[in-house]
N, C-alpha and C positions, 0 to 999 in steps of 0.2 A: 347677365346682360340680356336686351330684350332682342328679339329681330328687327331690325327696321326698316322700310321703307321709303326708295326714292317718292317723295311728292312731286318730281321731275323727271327728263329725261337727261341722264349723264352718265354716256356708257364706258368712259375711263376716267377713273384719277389719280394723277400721275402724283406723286409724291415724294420730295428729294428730302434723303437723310444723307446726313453731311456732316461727318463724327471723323476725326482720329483713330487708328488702334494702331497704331504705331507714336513713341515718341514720349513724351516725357508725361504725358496723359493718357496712356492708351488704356488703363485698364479703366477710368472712366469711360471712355470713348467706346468702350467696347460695350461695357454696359446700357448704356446710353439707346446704340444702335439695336443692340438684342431685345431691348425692352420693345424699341417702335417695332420692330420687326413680327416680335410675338403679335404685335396687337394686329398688323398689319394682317396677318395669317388667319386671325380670329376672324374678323372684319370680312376678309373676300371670304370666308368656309361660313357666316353667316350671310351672305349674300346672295353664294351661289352662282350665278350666270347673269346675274341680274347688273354686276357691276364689274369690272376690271378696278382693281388697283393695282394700278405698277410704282412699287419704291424704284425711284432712281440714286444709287448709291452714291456718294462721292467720299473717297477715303483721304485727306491731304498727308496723312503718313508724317505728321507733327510737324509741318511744314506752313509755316503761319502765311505765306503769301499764297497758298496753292488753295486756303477758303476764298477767299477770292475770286478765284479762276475759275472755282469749280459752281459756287453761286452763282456765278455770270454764267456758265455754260446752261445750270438746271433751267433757269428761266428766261432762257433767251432761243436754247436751241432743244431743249430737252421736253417742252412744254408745260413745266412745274408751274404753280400760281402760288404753292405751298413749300417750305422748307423744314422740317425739324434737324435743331440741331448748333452745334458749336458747344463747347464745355467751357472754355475761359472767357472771361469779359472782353482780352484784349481781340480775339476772334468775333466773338459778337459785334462787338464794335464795328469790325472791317468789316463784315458782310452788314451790317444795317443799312450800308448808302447805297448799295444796292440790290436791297430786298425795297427801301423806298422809291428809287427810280424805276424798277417797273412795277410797282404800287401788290406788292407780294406779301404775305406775311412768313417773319419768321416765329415758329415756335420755341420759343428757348426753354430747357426742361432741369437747367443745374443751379443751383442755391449762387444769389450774387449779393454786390455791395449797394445794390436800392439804385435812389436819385436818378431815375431814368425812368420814363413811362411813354414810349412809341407809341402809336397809332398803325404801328405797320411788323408790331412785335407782339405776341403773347408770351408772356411770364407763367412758370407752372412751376420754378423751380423753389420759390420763395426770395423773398427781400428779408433787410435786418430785423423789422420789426416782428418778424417769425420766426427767426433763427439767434440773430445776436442777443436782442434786447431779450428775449424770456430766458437765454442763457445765462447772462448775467444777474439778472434778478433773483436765479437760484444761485450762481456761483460765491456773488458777493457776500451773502450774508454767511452761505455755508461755509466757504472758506477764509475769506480776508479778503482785504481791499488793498492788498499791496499785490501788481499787477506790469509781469511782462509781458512784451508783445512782439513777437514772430511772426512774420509775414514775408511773403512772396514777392520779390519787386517788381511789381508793375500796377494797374487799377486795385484788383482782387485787396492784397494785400496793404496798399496805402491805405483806400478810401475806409478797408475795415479797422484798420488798427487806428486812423484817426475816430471812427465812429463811436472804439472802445473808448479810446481815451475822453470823449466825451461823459460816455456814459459811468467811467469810474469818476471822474473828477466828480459831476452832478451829485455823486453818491457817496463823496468826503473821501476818498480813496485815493490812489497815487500811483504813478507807472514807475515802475521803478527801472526801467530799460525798455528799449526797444531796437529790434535789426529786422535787417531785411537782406534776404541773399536771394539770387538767378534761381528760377526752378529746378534749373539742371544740376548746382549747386550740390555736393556733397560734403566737403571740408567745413564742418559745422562744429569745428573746436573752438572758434573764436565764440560765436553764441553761446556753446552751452556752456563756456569758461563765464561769460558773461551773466547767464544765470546762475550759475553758481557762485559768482560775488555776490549779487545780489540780493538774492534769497529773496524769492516773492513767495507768494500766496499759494500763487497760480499761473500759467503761461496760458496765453491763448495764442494759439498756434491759425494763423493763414499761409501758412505756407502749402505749395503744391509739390506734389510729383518725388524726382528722388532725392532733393531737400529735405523735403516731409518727414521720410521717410526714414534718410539717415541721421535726424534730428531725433527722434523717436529714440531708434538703436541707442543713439550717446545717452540718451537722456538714461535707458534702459541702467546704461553703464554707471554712469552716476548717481542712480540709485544704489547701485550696488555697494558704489562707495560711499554713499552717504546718503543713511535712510531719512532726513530729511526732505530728501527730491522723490521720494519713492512715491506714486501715485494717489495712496491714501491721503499723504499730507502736503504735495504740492504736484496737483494733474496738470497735464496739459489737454485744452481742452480745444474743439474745433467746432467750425459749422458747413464742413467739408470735407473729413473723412468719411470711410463710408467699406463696408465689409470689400470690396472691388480689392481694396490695395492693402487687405493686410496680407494677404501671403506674401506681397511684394517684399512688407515688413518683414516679414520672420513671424512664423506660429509663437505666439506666445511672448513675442518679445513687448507690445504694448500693453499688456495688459492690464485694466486697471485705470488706464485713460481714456477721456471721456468726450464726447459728440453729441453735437445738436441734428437732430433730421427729422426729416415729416415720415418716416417710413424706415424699418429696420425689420430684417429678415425676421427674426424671433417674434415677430408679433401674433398673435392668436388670433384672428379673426378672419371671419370668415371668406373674405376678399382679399386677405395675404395667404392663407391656406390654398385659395383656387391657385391666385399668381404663383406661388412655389410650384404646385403640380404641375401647371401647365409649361413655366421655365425648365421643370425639371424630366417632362416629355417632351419640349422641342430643344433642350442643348444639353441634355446627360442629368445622372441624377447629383452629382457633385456640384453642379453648375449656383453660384449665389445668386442672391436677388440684392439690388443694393437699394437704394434710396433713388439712386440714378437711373437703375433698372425700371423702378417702380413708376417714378415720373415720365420716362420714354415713354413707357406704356402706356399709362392714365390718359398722357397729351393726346396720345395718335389716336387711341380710343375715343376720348373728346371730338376733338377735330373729326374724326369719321362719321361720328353722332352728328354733329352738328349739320356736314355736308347733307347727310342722308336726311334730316328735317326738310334742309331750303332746297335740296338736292342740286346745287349749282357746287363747282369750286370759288365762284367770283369769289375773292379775296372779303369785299367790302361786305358782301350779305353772307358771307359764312362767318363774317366774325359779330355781323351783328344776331347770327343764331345761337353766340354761346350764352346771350343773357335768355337764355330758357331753363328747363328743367335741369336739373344737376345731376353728371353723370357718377354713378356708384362704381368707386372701383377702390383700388388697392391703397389710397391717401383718404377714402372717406366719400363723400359728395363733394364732389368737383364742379366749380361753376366759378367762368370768369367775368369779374367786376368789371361793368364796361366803364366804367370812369377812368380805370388804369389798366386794364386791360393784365391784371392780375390772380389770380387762383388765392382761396380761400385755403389755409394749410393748419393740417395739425402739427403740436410741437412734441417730440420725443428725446428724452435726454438718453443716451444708450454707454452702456460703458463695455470695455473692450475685455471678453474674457475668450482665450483659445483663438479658436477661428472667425467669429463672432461677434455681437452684442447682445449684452441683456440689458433690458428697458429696466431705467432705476428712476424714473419720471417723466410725467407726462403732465399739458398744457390743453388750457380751452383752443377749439381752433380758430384761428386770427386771420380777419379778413387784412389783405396787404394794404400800406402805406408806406409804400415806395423814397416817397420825401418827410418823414417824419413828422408830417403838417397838424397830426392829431394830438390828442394828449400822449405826453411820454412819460410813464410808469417808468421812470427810468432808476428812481432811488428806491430799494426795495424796504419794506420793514423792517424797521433795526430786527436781527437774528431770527427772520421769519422767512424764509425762501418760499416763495411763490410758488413751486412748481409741486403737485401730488406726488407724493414719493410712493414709489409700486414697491419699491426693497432697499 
């Protein structure tokens, strides 16, 4: 990263991160926060004296009305004009009307269901057509077109499982089920009874938190009992798991199943080797790096860049400074699309072994198309998966 320089004078900037780590998301939440955090740290120790940045924290402790409270407080008594932060859609949502009434932006940094493009939101997590759509174009050919679908009830989960079901139909395929339980949700005998009537392909899992989770576990079980479901021959696969929550899993119990993300700890290069180091001198050397990790950080680094060009916080010309140079970091070059106000993402398929992922394919990186308005690759070549296989 370079030094850089106020072209103004702006001797604080106040900056509200507004994460969970408490609650049915918290080990997202916490990643989320430690990412902006690190970056936050880089940022003033590259500055020196020359800038204050003060993170103003807000924890809502999994408490969906307390983002709320706590977004009104950053910018109204706090001095914020910026926010990173929220991990679910249905949070996002609530804090957008008012991050638009006092004309703020929010930075949202976690993978969502698209069909939304603010003027008062930046996106860095990725939309479907960077996560879902290249998933499926390698899942279908690779495995089958007979297709469950597990989801979370609420936005997350509807708007993805209907977006699947689009895209298997288009693609001569067929759903062969679909549920959706509470995130808090544990009693997941009735689903996996359900898939295992069924007997798909594949399950693509939107499900959050310790649903996820204990879906996972059964699923584990039922391999056992019948190598059918065992993950070679029918994974569940996501675009929101993420290394944060497999201990929550159990060492070892997913292994084998598989996830879409722009970023995973295991990756070699130069810019995820720094980020490890430096996560692993500011929170212990055990500490992971997630997908979620990687985006908190990229953003708040962005966002800092971008201030330090026009050196103002004003909401309006900081965000027309991200259509400049592309910032290098741990997703690649980073640079937001001011037509949607979206991050350019690479695609990584990772499968789950031990504590971990190892990358078994990888995608060109795809600028975002939030409403699917462009052409949709959405039927892949008969028995030809699109994605480069690394292993």
């Amino acid at each position: 990263m370079g030094r850089f320089r106020w072209s103004r004078t702006l001797s604080v900037l106040r900056l509200g991160i507004l994460f969970s780590t408490a609650g049915d998301t918290a080990a997202l939440g916490r990643d989320c926060r430690d990412g902006a955090l690190l970056a936050l740290d880089e940022l003033r120790a590259e500055q020196g004296s020359a800038l204050a940045i003060e993170p103003v924290i807000g924890d809502p402790g999994g408490v969906g009305d307390r983002y709320i409270a706590l977004a009104r407080r950053m910018l109204t008594e706090d001095g914020c004009r910026h926010i990173v932060g929220t991990v679910t859609s249905q949070s996002r949502k609530d804090v957008i009307p008012v991050v638009e009434k006092h004309d703020a932006t929010l930075w949202y940094v976690c993978p969502y269901e698209g069909f939304e493009a603010n003027p008062n939101v930046v996106y860095t997590g990725g939309c479907p057509n960077q996560h879902l759509v290249p998933l499926f174009a390698h899942m279908l050919p690779a495995y089958g077109r007979r297709v469950f679908l597990a989801g979370a009830n609420y936005v997350w989960g509807w708007e993805m499982n209907r977006l699947a079901r689009e895209i298997v139909t288009e693609a001569g395929g067929s759903i062969v089920g679909e549920r959706c339980l509470p995130i808090a949700e544990t009693d997941v005998a009735g689903l996996v009874a359900a898939v295992e009537a069924r007997r798909p392909d594949f399950v693509l899992s939107n499900m959050l938190g310790p649903a996820n989770h204990a879906f996972l576990r059964a699923m584990r079980d039922l391999g056992r009992r019948d190598p059918a479901f065992r993950p070679k021959r029918c994974p569940v696969v996501s675009c929101d798991l993420t290394e944060a929550e497999l201990p929550e899993i159990g060492a070892g119990v997913a292994d084998g199943q598989l996830a879409a993300a722009a970023f995973f700890e295991c990756l070699d290069t130069s810019q995820a080797r720094r980020l490890k180091a430096r996560a692993a001198a500011r929170f212990g050397a055990t500490r992971r790096v997630s997908s979620y990790f990687a985006t908190g950080y990229a953003t708040v680094r962005l966002l800092g860049e971008a201030a330090l060009r026009c050196g103002t916080d004003d909401p309006t010309r900081l965000r027309a400074a991200l259509d400049g140079p592309e910032t290098e970091g741990p997703l690649g070059p980073l640079r937001i699309d001011p037509a949607t106000n979206h991050a350019a993402l690479p695609f990584w398929l990772g499968r789950i072994a031990g504590d971990g992922f190892e990358v078994i394919g990888s995608g060109p990186r795809r600028a975002a198309d939030p409403y699917l308005t462009g052409p949709r690759p959405l039927v892949p070549e008969a028995g030809r998966p699109r994605l480069r296989v690394v292993s």
